[in-house]
Each structure stands twice: as C-alpha cells, then as structure tokens.
MIRO-366852 format. One record per atom (N, C-alpha, C): atom name; residue number from 1; x, y, z; residue in three letters. Coordinates in pm, 1 decimal, padded with zeros to 6 digits. Layout:
BEGIN
[CA, NUM, [X, Y, Z], ALA];
...
This chain:
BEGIN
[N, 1, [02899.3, -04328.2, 04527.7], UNK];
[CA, 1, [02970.0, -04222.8, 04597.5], UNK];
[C, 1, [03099.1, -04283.2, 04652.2], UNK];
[N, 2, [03203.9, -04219.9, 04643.9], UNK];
[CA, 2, [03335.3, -04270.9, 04700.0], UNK];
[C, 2, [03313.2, -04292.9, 04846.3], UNK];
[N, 3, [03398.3, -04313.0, 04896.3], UNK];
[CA, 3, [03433.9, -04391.0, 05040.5], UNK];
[C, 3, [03557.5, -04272.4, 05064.6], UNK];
[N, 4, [03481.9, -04192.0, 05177.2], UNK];
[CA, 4, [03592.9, -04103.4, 05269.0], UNK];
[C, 4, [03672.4, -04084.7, 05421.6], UNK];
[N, 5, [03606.6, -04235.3, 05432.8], UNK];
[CA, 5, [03709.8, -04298.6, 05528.3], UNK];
[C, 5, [03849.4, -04238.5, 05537.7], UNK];
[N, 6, [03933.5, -04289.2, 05387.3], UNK];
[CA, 6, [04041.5, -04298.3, 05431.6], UNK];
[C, 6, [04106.9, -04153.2, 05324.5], UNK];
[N, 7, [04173.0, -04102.5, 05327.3], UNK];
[CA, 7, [04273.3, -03995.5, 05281.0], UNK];
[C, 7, [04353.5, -04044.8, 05188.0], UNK];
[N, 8, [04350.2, -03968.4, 05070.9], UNK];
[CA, 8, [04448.3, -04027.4, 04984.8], UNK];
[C, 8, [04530.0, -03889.2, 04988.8], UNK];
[N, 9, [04650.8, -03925.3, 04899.0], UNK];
[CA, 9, [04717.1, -03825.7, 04812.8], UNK];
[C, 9, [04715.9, -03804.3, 04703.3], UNK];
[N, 10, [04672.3, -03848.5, 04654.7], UNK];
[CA, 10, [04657.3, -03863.4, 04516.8], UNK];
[C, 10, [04612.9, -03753.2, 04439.1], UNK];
[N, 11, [04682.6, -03691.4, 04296.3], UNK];
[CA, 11, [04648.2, -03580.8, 04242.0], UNK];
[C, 11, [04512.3, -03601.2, 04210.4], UNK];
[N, 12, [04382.9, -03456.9, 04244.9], UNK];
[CA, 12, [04267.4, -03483.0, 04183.3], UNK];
[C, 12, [04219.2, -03495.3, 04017.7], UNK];
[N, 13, [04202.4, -03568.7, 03945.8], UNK];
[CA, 13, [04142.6, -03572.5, 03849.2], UNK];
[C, 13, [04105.6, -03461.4, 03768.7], UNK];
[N, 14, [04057.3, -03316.6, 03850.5], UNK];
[CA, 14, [04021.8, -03222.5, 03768.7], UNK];
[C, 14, [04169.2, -03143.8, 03775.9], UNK];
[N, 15, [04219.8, -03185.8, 03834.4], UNK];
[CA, 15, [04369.3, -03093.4, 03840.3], UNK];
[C, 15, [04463.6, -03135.3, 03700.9], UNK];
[N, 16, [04400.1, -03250.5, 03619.8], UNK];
[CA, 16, [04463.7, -03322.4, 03502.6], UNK];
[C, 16, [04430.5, -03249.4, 03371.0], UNK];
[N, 17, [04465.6, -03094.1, 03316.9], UNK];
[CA, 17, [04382.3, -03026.8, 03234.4], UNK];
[C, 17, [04393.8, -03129.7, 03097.4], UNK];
[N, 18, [04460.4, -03209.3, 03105.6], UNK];
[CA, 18, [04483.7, -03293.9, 02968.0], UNK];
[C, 18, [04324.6, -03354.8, 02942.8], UNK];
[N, 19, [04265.7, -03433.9, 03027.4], UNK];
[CA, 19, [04140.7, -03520.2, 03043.0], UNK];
[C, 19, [04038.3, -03390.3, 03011.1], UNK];
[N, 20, [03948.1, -03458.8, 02887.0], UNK];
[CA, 20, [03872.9, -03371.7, 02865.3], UNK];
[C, 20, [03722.0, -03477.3, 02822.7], UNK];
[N, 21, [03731.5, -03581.2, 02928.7], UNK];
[CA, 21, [03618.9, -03638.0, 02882.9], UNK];
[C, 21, [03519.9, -03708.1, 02990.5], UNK];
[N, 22, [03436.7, -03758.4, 02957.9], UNK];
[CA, 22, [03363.4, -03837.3, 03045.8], UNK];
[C, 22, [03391.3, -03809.5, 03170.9], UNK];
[N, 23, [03509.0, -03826.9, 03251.1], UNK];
[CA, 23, [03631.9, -03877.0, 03352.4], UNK];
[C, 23, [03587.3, -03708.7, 03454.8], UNK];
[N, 24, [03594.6, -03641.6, 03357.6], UNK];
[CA, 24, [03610.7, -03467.0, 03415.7], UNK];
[C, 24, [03481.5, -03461.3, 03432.1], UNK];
[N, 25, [03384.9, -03481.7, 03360.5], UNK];
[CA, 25, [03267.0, -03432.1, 03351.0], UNK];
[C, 25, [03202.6, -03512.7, 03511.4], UNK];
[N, 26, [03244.8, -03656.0, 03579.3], UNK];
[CA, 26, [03216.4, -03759.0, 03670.4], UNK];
[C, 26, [03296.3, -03694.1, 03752.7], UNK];
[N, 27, [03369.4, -03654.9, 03756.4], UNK];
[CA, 27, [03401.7, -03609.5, 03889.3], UNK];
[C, 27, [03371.7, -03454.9, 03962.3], UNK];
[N, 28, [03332.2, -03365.2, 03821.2], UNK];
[CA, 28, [03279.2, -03235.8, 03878.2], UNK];
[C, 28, [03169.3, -03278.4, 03916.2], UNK];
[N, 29, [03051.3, -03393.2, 03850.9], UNK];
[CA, 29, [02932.3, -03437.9, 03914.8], UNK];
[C, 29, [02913.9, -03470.1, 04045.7], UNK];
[N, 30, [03038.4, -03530.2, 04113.6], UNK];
[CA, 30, [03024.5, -03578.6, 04243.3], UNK];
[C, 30, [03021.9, -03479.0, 04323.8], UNK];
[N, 31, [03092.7, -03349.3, 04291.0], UNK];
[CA, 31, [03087.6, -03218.5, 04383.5], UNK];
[C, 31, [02967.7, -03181.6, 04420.1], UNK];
[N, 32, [02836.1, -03204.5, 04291.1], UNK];
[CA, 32, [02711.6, -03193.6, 04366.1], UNK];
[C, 32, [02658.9, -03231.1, 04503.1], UNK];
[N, 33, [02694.3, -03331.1, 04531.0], UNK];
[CA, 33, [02612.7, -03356.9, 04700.1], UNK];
[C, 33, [02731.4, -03404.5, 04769.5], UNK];
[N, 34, [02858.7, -03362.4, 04794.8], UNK];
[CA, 34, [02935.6, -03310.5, 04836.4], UNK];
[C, 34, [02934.1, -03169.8, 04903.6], UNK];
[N, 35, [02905.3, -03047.4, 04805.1], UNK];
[CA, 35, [02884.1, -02978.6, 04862.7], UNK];
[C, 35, [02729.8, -02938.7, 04930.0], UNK];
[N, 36, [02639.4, -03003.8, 04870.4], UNK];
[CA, 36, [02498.4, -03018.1, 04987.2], UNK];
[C, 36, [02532.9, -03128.1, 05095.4], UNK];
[N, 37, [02618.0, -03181.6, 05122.7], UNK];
[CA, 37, [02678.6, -03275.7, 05249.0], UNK];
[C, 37, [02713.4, -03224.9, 05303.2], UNK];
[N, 38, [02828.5, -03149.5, 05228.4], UNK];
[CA, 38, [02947.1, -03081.8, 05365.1], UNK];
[C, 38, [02954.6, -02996.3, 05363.3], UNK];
[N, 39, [02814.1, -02880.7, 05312.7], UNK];
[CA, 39, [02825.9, -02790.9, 05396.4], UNK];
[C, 39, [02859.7, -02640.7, 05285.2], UNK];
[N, 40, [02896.2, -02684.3, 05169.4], UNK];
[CA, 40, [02979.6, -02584.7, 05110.0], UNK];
[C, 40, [02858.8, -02473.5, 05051.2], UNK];
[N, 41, [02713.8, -02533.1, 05002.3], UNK];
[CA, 41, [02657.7, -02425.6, 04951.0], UNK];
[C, 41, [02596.5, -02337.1, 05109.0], UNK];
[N, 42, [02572.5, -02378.5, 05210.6], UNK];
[CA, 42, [02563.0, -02284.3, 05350.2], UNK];
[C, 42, [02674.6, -02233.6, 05406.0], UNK];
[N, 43, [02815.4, -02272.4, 05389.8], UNK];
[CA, 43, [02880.4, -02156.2, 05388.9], UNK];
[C, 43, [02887.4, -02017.0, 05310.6], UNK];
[N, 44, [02863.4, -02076.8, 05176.6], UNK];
[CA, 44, [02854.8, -01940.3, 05094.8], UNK];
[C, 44, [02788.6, -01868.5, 05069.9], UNK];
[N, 45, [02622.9, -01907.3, 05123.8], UNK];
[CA, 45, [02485.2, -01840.8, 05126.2], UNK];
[C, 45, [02479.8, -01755.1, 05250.4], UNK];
[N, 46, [02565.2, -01789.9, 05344.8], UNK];
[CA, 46, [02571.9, -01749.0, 05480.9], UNK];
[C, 46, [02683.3, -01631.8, 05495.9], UNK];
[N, 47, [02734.7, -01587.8, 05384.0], UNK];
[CA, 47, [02797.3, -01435.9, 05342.3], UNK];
[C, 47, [02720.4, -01408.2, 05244.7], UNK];
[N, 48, [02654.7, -01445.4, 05128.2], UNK];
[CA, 48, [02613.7, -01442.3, 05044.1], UNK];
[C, 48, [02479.4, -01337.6, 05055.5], UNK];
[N, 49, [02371.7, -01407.9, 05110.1], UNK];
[CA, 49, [02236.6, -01421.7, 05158.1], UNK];
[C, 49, [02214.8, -01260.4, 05197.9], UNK];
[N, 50, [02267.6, -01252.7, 05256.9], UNK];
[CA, 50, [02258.3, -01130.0, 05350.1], UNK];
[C, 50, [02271.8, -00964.6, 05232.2], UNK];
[N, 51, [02385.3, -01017.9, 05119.6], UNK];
[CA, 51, [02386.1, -00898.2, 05037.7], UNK];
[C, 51, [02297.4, -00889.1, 04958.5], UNK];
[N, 52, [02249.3, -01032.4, 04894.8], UNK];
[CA, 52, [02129.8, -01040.8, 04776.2], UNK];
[C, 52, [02003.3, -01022.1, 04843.4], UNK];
[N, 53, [02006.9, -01029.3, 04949.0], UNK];
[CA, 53, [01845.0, -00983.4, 05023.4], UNK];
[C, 53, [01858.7, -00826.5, 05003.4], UNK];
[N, 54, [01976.6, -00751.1, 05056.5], UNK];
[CA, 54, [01985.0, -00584.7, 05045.7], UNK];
[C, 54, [01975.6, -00534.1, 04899.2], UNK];
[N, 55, [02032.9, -00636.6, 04801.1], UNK];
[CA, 55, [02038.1, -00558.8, 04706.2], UNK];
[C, 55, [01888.3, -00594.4, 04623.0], UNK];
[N, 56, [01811.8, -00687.1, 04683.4], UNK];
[CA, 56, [01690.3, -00727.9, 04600.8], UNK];
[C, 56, [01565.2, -00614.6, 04679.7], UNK];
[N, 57, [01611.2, -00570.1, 04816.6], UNK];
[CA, 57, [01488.6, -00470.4, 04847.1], UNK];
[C, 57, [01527.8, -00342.9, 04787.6], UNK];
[N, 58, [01638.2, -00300.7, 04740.8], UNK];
[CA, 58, [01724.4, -00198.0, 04657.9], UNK];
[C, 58, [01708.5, -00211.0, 04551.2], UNK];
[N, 59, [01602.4, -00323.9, 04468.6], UNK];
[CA, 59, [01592.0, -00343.9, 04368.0], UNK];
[C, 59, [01715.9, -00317.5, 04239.9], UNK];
[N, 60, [01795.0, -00399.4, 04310.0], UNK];
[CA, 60, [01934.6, -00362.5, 04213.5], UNK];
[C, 60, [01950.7, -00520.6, 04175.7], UNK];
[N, 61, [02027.2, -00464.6, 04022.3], UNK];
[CA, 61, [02051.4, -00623.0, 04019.2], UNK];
[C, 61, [02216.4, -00656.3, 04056.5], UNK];
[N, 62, [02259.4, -00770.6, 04005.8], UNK];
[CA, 62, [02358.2, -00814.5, 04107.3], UNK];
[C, 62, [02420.7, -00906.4, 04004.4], UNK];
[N, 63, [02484.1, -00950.4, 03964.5], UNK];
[CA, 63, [02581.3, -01039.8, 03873.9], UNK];
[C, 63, [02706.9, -01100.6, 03946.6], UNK];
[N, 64, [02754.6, -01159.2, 03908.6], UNK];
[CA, 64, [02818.7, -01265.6, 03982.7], UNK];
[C, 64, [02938.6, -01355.0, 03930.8], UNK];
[N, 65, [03016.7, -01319.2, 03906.6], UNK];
[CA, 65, [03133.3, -01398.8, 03835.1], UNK];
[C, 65, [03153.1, -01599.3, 03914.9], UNK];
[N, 66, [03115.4, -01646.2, 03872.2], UNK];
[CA, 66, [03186.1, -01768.7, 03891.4], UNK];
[C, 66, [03308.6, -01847.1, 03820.3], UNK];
[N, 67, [03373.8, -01862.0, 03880.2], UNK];
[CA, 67, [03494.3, -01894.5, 03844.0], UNK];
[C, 67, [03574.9, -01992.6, 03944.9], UNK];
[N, 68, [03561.0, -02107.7, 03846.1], UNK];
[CA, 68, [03624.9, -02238.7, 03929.2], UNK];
[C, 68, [03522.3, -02279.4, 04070.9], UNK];
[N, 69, [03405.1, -02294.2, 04013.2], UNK];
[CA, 69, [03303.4, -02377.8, 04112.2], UNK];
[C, 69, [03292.3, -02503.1, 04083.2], UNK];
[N, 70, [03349.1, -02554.2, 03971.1], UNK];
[CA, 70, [03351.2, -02690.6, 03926.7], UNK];
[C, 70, [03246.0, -02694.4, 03801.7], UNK];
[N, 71, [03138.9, -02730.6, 03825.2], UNK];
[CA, 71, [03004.3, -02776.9, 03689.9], UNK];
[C, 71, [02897.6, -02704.0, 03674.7], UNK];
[N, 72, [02930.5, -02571.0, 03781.2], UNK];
[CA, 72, [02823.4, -02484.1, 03769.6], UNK];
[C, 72, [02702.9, -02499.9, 03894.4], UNK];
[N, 73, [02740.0, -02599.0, 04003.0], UNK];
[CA, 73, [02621.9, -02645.2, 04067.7], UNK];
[C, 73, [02569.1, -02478.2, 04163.2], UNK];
[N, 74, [02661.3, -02403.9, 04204.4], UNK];
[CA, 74, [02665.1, -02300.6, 04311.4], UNK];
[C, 74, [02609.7, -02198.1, 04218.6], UNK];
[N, 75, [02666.3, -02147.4, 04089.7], UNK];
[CA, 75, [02539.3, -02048.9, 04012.3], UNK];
[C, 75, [02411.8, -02109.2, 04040.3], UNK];
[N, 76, [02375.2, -02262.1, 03978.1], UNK];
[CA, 76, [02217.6, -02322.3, 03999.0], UNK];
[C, 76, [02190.5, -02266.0, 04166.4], UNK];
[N, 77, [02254.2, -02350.5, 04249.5], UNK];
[CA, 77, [02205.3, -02305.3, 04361.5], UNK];
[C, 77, [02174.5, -02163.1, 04378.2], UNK];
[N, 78, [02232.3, -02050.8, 04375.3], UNK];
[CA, 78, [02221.3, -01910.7, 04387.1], UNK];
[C, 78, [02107.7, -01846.6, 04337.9], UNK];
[N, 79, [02089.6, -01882.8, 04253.0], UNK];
[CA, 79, [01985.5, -01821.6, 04158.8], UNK];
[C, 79, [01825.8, -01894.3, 04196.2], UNK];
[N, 80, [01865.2, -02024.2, 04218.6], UNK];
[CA, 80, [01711.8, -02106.6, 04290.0], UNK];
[C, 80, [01692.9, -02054.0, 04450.9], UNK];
[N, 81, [01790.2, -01995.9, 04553.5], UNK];
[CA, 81, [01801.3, -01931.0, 04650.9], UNK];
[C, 81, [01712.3, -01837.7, 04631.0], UNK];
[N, 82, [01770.5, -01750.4, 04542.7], UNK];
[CA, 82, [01733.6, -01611.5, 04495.0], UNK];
[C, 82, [01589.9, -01619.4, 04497.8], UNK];
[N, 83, [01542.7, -01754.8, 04387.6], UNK];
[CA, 83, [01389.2, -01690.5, 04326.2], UNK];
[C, 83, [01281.8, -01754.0, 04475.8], UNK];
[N, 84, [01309.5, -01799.3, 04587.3], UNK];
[CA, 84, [01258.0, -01878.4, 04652.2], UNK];
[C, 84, [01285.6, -01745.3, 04824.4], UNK];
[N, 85, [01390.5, -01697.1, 04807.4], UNK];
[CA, 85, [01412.0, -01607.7, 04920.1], UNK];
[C, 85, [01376.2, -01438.2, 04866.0], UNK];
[N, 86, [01439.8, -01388.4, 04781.8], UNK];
[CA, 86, [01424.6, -01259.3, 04728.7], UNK];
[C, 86, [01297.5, -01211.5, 04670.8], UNK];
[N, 87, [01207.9, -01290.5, 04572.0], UNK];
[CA, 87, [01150.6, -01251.9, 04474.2], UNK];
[C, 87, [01016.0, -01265.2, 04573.6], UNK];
[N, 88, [00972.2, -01325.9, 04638.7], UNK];
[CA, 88, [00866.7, -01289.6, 04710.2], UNK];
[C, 88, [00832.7, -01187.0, 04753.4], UNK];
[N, 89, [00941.5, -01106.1, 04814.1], UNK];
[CA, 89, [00876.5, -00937.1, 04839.1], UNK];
[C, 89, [00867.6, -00886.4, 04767.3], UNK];
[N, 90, [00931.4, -00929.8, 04612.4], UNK];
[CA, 90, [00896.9, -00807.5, 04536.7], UNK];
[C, 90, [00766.5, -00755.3, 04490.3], UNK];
C-alpha cells in the first residue's frame, strides 16, 4: 500500500488514457481498500441505502449506471449490500 503521509502532485496514473496495461489495472486495484478505509463505500450507501430499502419493499427493481468508479469495486459492493440488507424481507 502506498505511503500517504506526504502529498504529491503528480498526474494520477489512471488519468494517462494511453496506459492500457498491468500499470491501470494496479492502480484501480488499490482503490479497493482505499475506499473501505476512507470511507467512500459509507458515504455512498448512506444516500444510497435508504432508496434501495424503499424500492426493495416496493418490490421494484432498480438499475444503476456506474460510470467512472474505477474497477467496478462499488457495483460489487452494492449489490452484496443489497443481498445481505434487502432480500431478507422479501
């Protein structure tokens, strides 16, 4: 895991659309427990949460555009939310 001590400037890596290898794939990986660190998948469950509970006793379904979450970790999360919070009452 990097060291976030200190602040860089430095352009991020995924901001390089040229790199299409290994390099991209390692650094969307690190976003994984990044955002279970700091916080990012309980911010978004914490607007989130509240509609997919209404729309799961409404038995409606619900779809979800993701776009630019990085590697996909926040669909996984959402959907393992879902079957662990929602699907029990049903």
């Amino acid at each position: 895991m990097p060291s976030f001590q200190i602040r860089t400037d430095q352009d991020e890596l995924m901001d390089d659309f040229s790199i299409q290898d290994e390099r991209l794939t390692d650094a969307l990986e690190q976003l994984r427990p990044i955002n279970q660190l700091l916080g990012g998948y309980a911010t978004t469950m914490e607007i989130l949460a509240p509609f997919l509970k209404m729309r799961s006793q409404q038995n409606k379904k619900t779809r979800i555009l993701d776009l630019g979450t990085g590697i996909g970790d926040f669909p996984e999360y959402i959907v393992r939310w879902r079957q662990s919070n929602c699907l029990k009452s049903m």
